[in-house]
C-alpha positions as CSV (number, residue, x, y, z in Angstrom):
1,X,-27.1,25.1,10.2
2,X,-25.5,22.8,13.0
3,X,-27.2,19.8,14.9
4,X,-28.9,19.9,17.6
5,X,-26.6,18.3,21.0
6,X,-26.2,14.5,20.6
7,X,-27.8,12.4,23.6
8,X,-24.8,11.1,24.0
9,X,-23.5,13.6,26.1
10,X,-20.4,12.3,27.7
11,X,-18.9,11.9,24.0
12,X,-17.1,15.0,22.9
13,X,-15.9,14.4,19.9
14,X,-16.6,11.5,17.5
15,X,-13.9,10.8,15.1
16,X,-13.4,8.4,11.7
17,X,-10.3,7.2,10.2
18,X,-10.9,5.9,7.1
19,X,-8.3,3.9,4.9
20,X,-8.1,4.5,0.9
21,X,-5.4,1.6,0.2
22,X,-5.9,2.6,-3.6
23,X,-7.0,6.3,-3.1
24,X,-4.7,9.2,-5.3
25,X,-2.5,11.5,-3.0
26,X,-1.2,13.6,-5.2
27,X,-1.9,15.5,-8.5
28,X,-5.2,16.2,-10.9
29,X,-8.1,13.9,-9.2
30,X,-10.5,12.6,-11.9
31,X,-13.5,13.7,-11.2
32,X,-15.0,12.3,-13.9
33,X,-14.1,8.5,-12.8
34,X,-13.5,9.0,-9.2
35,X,-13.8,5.4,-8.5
36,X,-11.7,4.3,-11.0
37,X,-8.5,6.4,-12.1
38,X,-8.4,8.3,-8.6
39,X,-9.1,4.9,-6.6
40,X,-11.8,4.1,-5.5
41,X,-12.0,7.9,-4.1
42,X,-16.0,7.7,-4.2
43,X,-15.7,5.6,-1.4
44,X,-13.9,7.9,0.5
45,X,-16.4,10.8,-0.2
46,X,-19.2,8.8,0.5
47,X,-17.9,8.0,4.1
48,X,-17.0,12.0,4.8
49,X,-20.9,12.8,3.6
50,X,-22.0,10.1,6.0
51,X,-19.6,11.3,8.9
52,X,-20.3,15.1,8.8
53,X,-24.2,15.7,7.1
54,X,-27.1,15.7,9.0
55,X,-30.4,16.5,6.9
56,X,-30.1,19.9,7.2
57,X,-26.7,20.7,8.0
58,X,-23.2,19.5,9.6
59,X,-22.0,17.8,12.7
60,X,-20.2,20.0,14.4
61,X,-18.4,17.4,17.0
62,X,-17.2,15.3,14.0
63,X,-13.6,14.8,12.6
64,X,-12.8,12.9,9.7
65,X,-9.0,11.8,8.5
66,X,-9.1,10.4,5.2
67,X,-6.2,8.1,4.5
68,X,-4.9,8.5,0.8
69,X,-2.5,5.8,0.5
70,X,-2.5,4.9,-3.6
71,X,0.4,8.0,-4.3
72,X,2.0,8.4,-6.5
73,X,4.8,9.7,-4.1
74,X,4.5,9.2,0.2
75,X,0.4,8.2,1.9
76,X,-1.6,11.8,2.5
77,X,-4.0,12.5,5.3
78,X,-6.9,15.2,4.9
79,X,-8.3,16.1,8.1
80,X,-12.3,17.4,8.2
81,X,-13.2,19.5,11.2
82,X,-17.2,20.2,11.3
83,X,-17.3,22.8,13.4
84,X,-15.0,24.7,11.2
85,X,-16.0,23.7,8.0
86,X,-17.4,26.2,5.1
87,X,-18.7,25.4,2.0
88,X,-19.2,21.7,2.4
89,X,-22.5,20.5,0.2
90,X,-24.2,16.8,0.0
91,X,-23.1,16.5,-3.1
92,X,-20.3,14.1,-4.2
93,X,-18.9,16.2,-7.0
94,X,-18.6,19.4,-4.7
95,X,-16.8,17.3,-2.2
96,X,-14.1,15.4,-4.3
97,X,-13.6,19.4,-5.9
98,X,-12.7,20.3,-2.1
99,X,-10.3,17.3,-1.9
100,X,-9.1,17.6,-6.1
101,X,-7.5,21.5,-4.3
102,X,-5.9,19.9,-1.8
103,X,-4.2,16.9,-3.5
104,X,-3.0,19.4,-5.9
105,X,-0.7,21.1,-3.2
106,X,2.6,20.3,-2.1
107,X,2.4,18.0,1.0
108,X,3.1,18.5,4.2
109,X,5.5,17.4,6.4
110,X,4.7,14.6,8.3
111,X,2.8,15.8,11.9
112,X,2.4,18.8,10.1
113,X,-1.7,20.5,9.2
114,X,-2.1,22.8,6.7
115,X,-5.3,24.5,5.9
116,X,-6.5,24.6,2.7
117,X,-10.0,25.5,3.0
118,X,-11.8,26.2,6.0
119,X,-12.3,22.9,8.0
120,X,-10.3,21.1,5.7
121,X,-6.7,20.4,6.7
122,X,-3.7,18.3,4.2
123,X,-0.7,16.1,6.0
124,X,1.7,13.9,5.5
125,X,2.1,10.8,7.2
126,X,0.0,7.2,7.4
127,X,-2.4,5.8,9.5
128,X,0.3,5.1,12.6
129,X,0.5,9.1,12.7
130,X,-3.4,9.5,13.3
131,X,-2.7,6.9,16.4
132,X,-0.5,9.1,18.2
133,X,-3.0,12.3,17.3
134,X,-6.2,10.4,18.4
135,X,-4.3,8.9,21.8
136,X,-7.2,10.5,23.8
137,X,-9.6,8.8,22.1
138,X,-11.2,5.2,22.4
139,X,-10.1,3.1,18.9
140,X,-12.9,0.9,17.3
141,X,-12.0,-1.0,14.4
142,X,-15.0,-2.0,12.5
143,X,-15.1,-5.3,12.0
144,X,-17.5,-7.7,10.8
145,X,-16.2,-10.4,12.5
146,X,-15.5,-8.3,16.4
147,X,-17.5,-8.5,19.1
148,X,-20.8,-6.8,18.7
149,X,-20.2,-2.9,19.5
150,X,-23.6,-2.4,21.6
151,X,-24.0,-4.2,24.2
152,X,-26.5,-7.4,24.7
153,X,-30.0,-6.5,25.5
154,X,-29.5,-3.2,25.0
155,X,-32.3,-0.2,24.8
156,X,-32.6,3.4,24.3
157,X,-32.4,5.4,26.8
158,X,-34.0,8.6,27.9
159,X,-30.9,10.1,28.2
160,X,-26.8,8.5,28.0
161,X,-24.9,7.3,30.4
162,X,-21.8,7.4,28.1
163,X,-18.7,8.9,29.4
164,X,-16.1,9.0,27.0
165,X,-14.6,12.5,25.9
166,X,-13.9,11.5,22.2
167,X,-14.4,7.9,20.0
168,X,-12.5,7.0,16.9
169,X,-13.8,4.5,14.3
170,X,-11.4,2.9,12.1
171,X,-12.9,1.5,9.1
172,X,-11.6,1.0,5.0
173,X,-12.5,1.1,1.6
174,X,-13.4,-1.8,-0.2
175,X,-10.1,-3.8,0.5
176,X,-9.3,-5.6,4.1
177,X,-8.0,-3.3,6.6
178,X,-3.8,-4.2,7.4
179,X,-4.3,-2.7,11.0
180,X,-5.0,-4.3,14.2
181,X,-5.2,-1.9,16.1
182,X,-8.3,-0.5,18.5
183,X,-11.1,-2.8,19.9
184,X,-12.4,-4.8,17.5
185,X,-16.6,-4.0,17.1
186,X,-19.1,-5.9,14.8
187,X,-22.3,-3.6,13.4
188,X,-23.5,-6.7,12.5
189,X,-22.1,-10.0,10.0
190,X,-23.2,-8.7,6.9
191,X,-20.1,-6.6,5.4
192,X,-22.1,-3.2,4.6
193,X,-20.5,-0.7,2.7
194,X,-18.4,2.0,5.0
195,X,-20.9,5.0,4.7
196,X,-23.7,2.7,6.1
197,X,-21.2,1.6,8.7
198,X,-20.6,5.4,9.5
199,X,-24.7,6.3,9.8
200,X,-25.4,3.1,12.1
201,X,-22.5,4.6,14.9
202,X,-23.8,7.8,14.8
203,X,-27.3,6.3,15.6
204,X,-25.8,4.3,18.3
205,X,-24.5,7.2,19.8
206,X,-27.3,9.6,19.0
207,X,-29.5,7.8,20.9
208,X,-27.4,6.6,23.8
209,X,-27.2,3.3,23.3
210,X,-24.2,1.7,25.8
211,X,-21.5,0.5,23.6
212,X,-19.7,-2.1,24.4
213,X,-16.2,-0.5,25.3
């Protein structure tokens, strides 16, 4: 079951980068201590759940790169597409058994996607490679100390006024992120945890709120 159409209209595509400083790339994920031995990958899966479920179903203008940078060997990307994805549950266990697959897999070439279930895609290359894929898009990086993302005074609107064909939010896992890149945008000065970081943007844009771009 897909969503119903956003509100916010004039956004195509939302997208989240999120970096997993500590998170495995390669070889048999733990699945029985996913945040320690693999990484802090419970993070990670956490943030995907937050980025593609609705109650009933998925986002289907949603992509997801997950950035596994904690090897052993070169950083790994997996890419989630929601309008293509099959078999994706709200469960955490299902989810790191779609990502345990993948990992297990030769990587790819750098710039290169390779399908490994449907809606889920494995690469090579770090965070700089997302960049030049997501050049269409406008870059937030999540900050607590940015600017605030909305704008002051905002309210909902009746309908958006947003028009912006795709959004990217860059945002970690429980370390600092080592980019600066993208606009810098506050959710607010309490440091929440990135799948509550993920909900609050999709309610911003959900209900139209102007963002502060």
């Amino acid at each position: 079951m897909l969503c119903g159409p956003s509100l916010n209209e004039g956004i195509d595509v939302r997208r989240f980068a999120v970096i997993g400083h500590r998170a495995m790339s390669k070889g048999k994920l733990p699945l029985n201590d996913l945040a320690g031995g693999a990484g802090r990958m419970d993070v990670l899966i956490r943030a995907v759940m937050s980025a593609l479920l609705t109650s009933h179903g998925l986002r289907s203008d949603v992509e997801v790169i997950l950035h596994l940078q904690g090897g052993p060997g070169p950083n790994r990307r997996l890419k989630f597409v929601g309008s293509e994805l099959k078999g994706f549950h709200a469960e955490e266990r299902s989810v790191a058994g779609l990502i345990a697959k993948a990992i297990r897999e030769p990587m790819p070439a750098i710039g290169q996607w390779v399908q490994r279930t449907p809606g889920l895609y494995d690469g090579g290359g770090q965070f700089t490679q997302t960049l030049k894929e997501w050049s269409d898009s406008i870059l937030v990086r999540l900050d607590a100390d940015g600017e605030r993302l909305w704008k002051e005074n905002s309210t909902i609107p009746q309908k958006s006024t947003s028009n912006h064909p795709s959004i990217a939010f860059v945002l970690s896992d429980d370390q600092p992120m080592d980019t600066e890149d993208g606009l810098a945008r506050s959710i607010g000065s309490t440091w929440l945890q990135g799948h509550h970081a993920i909900a609050i943007c999709h309610f911003l844009l959900d209900e139209g709120v102007q963002l502060n771009l």
